[in-house]
C-alpha positions as CSV (number, residue, x, y, z in Angstrom):
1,X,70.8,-45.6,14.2
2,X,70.0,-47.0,17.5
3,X,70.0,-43.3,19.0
4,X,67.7,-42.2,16.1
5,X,64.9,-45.1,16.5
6,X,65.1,-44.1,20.2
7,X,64.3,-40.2,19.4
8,X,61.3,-41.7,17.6
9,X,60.1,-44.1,19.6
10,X,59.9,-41.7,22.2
11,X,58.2,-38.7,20.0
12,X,55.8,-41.8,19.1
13,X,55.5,-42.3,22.7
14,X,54.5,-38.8,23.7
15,X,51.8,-38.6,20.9
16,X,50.0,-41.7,22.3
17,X,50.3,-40.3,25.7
18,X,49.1,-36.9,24.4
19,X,46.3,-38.3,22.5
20,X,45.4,-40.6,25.5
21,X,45.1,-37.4,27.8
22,X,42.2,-35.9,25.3
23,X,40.7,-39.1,25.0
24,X,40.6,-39.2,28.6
25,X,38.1,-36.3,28.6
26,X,36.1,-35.7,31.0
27,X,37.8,-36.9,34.1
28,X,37.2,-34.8,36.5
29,X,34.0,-32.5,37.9
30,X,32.7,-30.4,34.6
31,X,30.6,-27.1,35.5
32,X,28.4,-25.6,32.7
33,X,28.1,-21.9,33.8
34,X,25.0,-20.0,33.3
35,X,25.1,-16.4,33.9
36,X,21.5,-16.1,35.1
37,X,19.1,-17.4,38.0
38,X,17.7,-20.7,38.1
39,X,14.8,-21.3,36.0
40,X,14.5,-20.5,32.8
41,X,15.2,-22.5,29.6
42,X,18.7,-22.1,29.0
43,X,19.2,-23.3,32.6
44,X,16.5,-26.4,32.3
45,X,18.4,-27.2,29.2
46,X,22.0,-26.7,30.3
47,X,21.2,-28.9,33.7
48,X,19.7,-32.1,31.2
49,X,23.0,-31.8,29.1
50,X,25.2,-31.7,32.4
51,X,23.2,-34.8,33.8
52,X,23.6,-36.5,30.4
53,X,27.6,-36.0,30.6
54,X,27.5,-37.1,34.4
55,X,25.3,-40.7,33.3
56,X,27.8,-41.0,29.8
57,X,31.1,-40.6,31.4
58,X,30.7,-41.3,35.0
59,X,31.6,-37.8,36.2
60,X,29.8,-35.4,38.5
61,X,28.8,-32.2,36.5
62,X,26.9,-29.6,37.5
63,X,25.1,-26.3,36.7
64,X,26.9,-23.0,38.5
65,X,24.5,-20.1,37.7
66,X,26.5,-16.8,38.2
67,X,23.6,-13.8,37.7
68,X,24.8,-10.2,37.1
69,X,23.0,-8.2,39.2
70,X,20.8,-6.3,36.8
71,X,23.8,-6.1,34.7
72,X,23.8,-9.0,32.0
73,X,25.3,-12.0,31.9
74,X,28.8,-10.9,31.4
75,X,30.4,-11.7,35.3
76,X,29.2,-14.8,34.7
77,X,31.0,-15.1,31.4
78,X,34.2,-13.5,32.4
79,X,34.1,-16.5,35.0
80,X,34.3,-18.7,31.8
81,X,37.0,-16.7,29.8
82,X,39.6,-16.9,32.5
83,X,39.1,-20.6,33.6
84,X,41.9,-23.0,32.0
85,X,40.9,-23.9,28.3
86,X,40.3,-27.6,29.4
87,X,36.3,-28.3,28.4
88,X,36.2,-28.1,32.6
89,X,34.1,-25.1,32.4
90,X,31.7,-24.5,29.8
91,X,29.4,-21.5,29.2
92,X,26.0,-21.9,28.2
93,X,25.5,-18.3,26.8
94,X,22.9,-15.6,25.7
95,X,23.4,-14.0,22.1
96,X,25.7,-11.1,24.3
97,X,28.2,-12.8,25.3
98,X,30.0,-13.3,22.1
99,X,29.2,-10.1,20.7
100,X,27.8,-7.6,22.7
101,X,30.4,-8.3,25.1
102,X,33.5,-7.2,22.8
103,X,31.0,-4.8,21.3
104,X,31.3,-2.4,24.8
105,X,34.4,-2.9,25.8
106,X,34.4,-5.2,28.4
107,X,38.4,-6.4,29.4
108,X,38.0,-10.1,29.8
109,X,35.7,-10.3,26.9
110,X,37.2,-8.0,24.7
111,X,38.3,-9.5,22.2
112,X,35.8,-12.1,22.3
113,X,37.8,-15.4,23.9
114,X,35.4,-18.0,23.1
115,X,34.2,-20.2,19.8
116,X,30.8,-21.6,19.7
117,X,30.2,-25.5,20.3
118,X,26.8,-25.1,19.3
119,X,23.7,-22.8,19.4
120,X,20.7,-25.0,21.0
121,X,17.6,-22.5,21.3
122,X,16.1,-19.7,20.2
123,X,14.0,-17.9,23.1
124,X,10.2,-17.1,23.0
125,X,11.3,-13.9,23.8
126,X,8.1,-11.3,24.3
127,X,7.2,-7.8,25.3
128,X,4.4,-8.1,28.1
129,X,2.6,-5.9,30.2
130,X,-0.1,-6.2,33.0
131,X,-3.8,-7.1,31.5
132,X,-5.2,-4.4,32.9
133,X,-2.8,-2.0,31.4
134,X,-4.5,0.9,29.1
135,X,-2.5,-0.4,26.4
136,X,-3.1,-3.2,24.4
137,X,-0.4,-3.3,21.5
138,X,2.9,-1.8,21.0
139,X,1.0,1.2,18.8
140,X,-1.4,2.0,21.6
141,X,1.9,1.9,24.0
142,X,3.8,4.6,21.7
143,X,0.3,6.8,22.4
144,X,0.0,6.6,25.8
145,X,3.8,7.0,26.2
146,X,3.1,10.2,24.6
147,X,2.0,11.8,27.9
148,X,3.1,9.4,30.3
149,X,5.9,7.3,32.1
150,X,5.8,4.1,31.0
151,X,8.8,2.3,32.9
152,X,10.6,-0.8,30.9
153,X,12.1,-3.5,32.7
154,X,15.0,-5.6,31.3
155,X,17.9,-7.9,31.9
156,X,20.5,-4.9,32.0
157,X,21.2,-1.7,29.9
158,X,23.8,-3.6,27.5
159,X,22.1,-6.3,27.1
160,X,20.5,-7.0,23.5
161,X,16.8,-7.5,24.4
162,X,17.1,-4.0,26.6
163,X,18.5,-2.4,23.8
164,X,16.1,-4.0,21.1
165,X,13.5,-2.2,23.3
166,X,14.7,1.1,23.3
167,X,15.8,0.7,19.3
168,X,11.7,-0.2,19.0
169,X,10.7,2.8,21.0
170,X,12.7,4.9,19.2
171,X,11.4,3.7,15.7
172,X,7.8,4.2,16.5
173,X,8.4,7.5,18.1
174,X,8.0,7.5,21.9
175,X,10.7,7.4,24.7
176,X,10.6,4.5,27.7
177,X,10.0,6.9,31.0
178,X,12.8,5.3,32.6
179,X,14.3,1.7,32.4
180,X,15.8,-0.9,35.2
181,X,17.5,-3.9,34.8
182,X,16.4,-7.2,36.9
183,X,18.4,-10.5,37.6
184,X,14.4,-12.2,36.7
185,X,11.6,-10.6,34.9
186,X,8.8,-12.6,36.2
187,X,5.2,-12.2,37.5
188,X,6.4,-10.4,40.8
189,X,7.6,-7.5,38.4
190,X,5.0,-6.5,37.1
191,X,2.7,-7.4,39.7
192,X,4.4,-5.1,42.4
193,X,4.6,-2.2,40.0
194,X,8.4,-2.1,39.9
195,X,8.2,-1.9,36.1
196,X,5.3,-1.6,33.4
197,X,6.6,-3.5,30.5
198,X,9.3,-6.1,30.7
199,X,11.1,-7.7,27.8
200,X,11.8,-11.5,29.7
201,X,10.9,-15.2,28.1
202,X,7.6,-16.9,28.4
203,X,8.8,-19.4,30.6
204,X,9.4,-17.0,33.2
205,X,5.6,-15.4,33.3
206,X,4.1,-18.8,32.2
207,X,2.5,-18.8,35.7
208,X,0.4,-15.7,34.9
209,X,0.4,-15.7,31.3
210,X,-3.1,-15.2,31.4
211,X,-3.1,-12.1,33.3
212,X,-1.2,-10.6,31.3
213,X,-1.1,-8.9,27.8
214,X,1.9,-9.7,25.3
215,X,2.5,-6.7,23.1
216,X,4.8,-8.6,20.8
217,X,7.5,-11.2,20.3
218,X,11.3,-10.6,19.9
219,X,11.6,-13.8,17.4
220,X,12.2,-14.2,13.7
221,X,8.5,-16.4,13.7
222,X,5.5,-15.9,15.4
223,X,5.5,-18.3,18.8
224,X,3.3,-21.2,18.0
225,X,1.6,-21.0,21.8
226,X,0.7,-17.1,20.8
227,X,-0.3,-17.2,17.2
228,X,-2.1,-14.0,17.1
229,X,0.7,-12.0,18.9
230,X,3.2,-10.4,16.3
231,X,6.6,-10.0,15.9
232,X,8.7,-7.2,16.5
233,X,9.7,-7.5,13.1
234,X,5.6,-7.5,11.7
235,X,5.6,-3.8,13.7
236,X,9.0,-2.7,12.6
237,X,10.5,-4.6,10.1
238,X,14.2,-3.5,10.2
239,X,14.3,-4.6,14.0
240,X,13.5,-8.6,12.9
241,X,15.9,-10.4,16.2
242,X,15.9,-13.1,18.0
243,X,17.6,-14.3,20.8
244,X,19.4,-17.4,21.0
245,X,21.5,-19.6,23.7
246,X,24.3,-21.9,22.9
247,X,27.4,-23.9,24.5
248,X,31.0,-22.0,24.7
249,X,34.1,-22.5,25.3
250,X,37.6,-20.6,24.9
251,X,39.1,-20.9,21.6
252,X,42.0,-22.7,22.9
253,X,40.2,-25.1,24.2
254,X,41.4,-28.7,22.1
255,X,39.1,-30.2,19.4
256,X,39.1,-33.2,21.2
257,X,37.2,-32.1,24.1
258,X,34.8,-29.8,21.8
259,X,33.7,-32.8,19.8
260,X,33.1,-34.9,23.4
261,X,30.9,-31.8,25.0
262,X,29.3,-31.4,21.1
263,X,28.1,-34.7,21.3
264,X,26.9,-35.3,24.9
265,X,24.6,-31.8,24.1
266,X,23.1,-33.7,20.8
267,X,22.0,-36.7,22.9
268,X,20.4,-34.6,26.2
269,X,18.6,-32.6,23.1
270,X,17.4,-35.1,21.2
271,X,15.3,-36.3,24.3
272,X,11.6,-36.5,24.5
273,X,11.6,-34.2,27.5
274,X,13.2,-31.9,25.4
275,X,10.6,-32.1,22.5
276,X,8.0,-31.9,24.8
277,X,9.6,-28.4,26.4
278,X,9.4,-27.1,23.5
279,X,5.9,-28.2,22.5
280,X,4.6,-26.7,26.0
281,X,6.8,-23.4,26.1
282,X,6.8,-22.7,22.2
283,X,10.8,-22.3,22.6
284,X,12.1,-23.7,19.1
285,X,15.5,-26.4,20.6
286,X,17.7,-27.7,18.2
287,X,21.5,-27.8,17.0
288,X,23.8,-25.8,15.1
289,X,27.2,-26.8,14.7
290,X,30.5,-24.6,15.1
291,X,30.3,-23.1,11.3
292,X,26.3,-22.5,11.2
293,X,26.7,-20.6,14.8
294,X,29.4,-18.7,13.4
295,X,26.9,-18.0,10.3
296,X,24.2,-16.6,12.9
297,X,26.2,-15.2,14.5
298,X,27.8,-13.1,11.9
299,X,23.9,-12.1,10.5
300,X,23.0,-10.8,14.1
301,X,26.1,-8.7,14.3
302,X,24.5,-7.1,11.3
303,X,21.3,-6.5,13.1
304,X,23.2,-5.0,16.1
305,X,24.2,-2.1,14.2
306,X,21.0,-1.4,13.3
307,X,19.9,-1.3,16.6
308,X,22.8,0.8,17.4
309,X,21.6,3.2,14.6
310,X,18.8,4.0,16.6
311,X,19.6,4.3,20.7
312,X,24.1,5.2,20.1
């Protein structure tokens, strides 16, 4: 009997010390990896949830952007997918990683290793050109691309806004004259002529946003800072997309530590520098939990192949 309440005082002994280690959570540095340069809004927003989990729980945590070279975000994702499954190191990831990743093959990310924590933007993601280009929507483009090189830049061949780009081409009957990815698609692109159209975020040409024409949006709405642009979807409508960003971490990574990083994000988002980003850059921030990210997530994967029916 004695030997018996022993056994169980010591199971009951290693739960409490097991539970105590999750609620211990974080207690050591925590990186949030973003798998492109400084700068843009995933990155601003990734560095105000890191300093809220540094100012809640006392720890340093820090932003660690890993770019691709042109070729996605995905070495900065495999960084995340073969890190320990502790909550220590967090991705804050493009639509791709989850399933365009797996979707080509890619060994550390095939199959997909993570789960979402939570989606937390939706890019104002546009198609822009020079002003003085002799093209002024994405009809006049197809035209001109009739009987000349138009050159596309994008964030890498595999990545979903590059191949949303060719998919478009494609359905409105012209062919890019060449295409080149770019870690940053930014004022210096087009201005030195390394590519005519780029596919990039507003944030990133907001400094010469008036020098420039925007031949439509990649997003499911129109962008309430460009209300007379429209959508890809209002000039082909079986290519409506949208790219998002959200926190991710590997599946086996324990509940406990999901819910902690969950609900430091919901604080540093519910911020009034948050609202007023997205008031200034037209970005649309918010939260969807685990289930609703696996609910967008499963609607864009159906949009993928459509894309794929076009450019594969």
């Amino acid at each position: 009997m004695n030997f018996m309440k022993s056994v169980a005082m010591a199971a009951c002994g290693l739960a409490i010390s097991a539970s105590a280690a999750f609620a211990e959570y974080p207690e050591k540095p925590v990186n949030f990896v973003v798998p492109w340069p400084p700068g843009d809004l995933e990155d601003l927003l990734t560095r105000m949830i890191a300093d809220k989990m540094q100012e809640k729980y006392g720890v340093p945590a820090a932003v660690i952007n890993k770019p691709g070279g042109g070729g996605g975000p995905f070495p900065g994702a495999i960084s995340v997918a073969t890190a320990p499954a502790d909550g220590y190191t967090i991705g804050s990831f493009v639509i791709d990683v989850p399933l365009v990743g797996p979707f080509i093959g890619i060994p550390p990310l095939d199959p997909n290793p993570f789960e979402p924590v939570g989606i937390f933007l939706t890019y104002p993601f546009v198609i822009a050109t020079k002003g003085d280009a002799p093209y002024k929507t994405m009809e006049e483009l197809a035209e001109y691309a009739q009987s000349n090189d138009v050159v596309l830049g994008h964030f890498g061949d595999v990545t979903s806004p590059a191949r949303h780009s060719l998919a478009m081409a494609r359905a409105m009957g012209f062919e890019w004259g060449s295409d080149t990815g770019f870690d940053a698609l930014d004022c210096n692109t087009l201005a030195s002529g390394d590519a005519d159209v780029i596919n990039t975020t507003l944030q990133l040409i907001r400094p010469c946003l008036d020098n420039l024409t925007i031949l439509a949006t990649v997003t499911n709405e129109r962008i309430s800072i460009l209300p007379d642009v429209r959508t890809a979807a209002e000039i082909v409508p079986e290519l409506d997309f949208s790219t998002w960003n959200g926190l991710f971490v590997h599946k086996d990574t324990p509940a406990d530590v999901r819910a902690v990083i969950e609900e430091v994000a919901k604080e540093a988002l519910a911020s009034d520098a948050v609202k007023q980003m997205a008031a200034e850059t037209g970005a649309l921030i918010y939260w969807l939990d685990k289930d609703a990210s696996d609910a967008q997530m499963a609607k864009d994967t159906e949009t993928f192949g459509k894309i794929s029916g076009y450019i594969d």
